[in-house]
C-alpha positions, 0 to 999 in steps of 0.5 A, a space after each residue: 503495466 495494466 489498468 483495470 477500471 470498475 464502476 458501481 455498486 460494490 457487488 457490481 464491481 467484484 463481480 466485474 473484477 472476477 469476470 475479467 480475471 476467471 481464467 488466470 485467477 486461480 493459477 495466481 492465487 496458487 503461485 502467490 500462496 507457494 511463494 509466500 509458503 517459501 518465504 514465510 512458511 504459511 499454514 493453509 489449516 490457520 490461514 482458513 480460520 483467520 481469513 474468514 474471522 478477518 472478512 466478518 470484521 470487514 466493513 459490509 461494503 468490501 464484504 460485497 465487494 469479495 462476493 461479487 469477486 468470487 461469483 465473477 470468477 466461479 471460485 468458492 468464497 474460502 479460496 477468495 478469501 486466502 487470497 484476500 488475506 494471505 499476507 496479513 501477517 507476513 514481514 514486508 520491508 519497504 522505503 518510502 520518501 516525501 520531499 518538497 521541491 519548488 513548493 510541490 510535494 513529491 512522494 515515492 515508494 518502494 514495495 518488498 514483497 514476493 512474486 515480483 511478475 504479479 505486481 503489474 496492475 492499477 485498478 481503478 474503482 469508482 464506487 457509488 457514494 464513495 471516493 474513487 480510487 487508483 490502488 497499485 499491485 497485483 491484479 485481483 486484489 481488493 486491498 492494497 497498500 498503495 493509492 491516490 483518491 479523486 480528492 489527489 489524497 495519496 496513502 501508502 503504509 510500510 510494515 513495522 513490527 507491532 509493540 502492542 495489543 490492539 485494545 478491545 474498545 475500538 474496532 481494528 482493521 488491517 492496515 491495507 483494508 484501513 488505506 481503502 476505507 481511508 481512500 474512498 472517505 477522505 480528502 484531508 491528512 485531518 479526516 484521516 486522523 479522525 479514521 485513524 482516532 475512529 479505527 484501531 489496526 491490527 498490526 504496526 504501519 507506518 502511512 506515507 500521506 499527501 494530500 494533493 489539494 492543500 500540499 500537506 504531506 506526513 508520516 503516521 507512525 501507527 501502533 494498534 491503538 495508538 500514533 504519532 504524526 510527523 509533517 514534513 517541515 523541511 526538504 524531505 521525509 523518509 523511513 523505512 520498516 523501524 520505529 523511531 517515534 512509538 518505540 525507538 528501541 526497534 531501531 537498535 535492533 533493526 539493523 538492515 532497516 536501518 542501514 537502508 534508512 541512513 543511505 536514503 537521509 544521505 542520499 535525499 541530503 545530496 539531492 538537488 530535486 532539479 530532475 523530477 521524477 528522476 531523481 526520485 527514480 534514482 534514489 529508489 533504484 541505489 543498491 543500497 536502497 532498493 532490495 532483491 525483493 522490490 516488486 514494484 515502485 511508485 512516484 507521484 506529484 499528488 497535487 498536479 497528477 503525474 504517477 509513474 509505476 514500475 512493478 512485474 519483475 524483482 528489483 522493480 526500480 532499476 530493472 523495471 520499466 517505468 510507465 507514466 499513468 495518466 491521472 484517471 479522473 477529471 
């Protein structure tokens, strides 16, 4: 596992992030767009055009961010930006779990998506009148769909396919620039449904928050223009890549999805929660629940700090090494 640690201005902390990364950025760049091209077949001409669309609806603060990153590492801004934005439309499929024990909230995650020796990273940023921040996934990048704020807030979104057009009347961001935004300006599940009412997104979501200082813990089930909230009341709540509240009809039509969302119910219902994080681990690690393509897992008790990673190789949660992260703030 890596820890970076950036402070400042947004400017100042790219260019930070570039300095530290110039001599392997460019070879990781290369390899994540081939094995994403192998995966989901990417047209570099479209991808050009949308990147650059994609970063004049960024909010000023991650467009500094982006060219301070690409005049830390010397590279051209387009080639930043593939990075940047290569995936915004690609399928990721992934499991995500809270559940509650001894009257803690507990949260864990499996991410699925390529290039599994790149997801090895925990960059934390600590910008200037904003929230500091941990994101989890691969070195360089600027979004994520992973974290935990200073406040103890924890977000992470798996994909679900979109059923709707964004509506023209409110701005949209993608789903991984909304978590960020969401990280380095709230501290409450309300502040960010107020960002979600504020904020249309670009594609389907479904965000997995806890929020640490109050032990409140719900799902967001995320349409472009529209969501529904579920809290969790009992001992657990999971989903997986499927509407079940927005669109119930994706979930006759997802069949791997939903096989992998019955096996965690089964297992979560078998669960005594007796070895933290253990038993999360194990649950995480099932064949039935982990996939081929997890590139790295997560665990967190937001409300008392403890974080443990395991990411830099496929099947993440049972082949990977899991590492504590110390909680980064006082």
């Amino acid at each position: 596992m890596r820890i970076l640690e950036y402070s400042g201005e947004p400017r100042e902390i790219g260019r930070g992030l570039g300095e530290e990364l110039k001599t392997e950025l460019e070879d990781r760049i290369k390899r994540f767009l081939a094995a994403i091209d192998t995966a989901f077949g990417l047209d570099r001409e479209r991808l050009s055009a949308q990147a650059k669309e994609h970063f004049a609806r960024l909010p000023s603060h991650f467009q500094e961010e982006i060219k301070g990153l690409a005049e830390g590492a010397g590279m051209e801004m387009g080639r930043i930006l593939e990075w940047c934005f290569a995936d915004s439309s690609a399928e990721n499929r992934c499991t995500g779990v809270l559940c509650s024990s001894n009257g803690d909230v507990w949260i864990a995650r499996n991410n699925d998506y390529v290039l599994p020796d790149a997801w090895d990273t925990v960059t934390v940023r600590v910008p200037v009148n904003r929230l500091a921040s941990a994101l989890f996934g691969m070195a360089g990048d600027i979004f994520s769909a992973t974290g935990i704020n200073e406040r103890r807030l924890w977000l992470h979104y798996n994909w679900v396919p979109r059923h709707e057009a964004p509506s023209a009347s409110r701005p949209a961001m993608l789903p991984e620039v909304f978590l960020r935004e969401a990280l380095e300006t709230c501290s409450s599940l309300g502040e960010v449904e107020r960002l979600l009412n504020s904020q249309n997104r670009e594609s389907g979501m479904l965000l997995f928050a806890v929020a640490g200082e109050t032990e409140q813990a719900a799902v967001f089930e995320c349409a472009p223009s529209m969501y529904r909230t579920e809290h969790l009341q009992g001992d657990f709540l999971c989903r997986t890549n499927h509407s079940r509240i927005l669109n119930p009809a994706q979930e006759a039509d997802s069949g791997q999805t939903c096989a992998r969302y019955t096996r965690l119910c089964d297992l979560l219902d078998a669960a005594q929660f007796r070895d933290l994080p253990g038993d999360l681990i194990r649950i995480l690690a099932d064949p039935q629940v982990e996939q081929e393509s997890t590139v790295y897992s997560a665990v967190s008790c937001p409300a008392k700090g403890p974080l443990w990673f395991s990411g830099g190789t496929h099947r993440a949660a049972s082949l990977g090494r899991w590492e504590r992260v110390e909680w980064p703030w006082d």
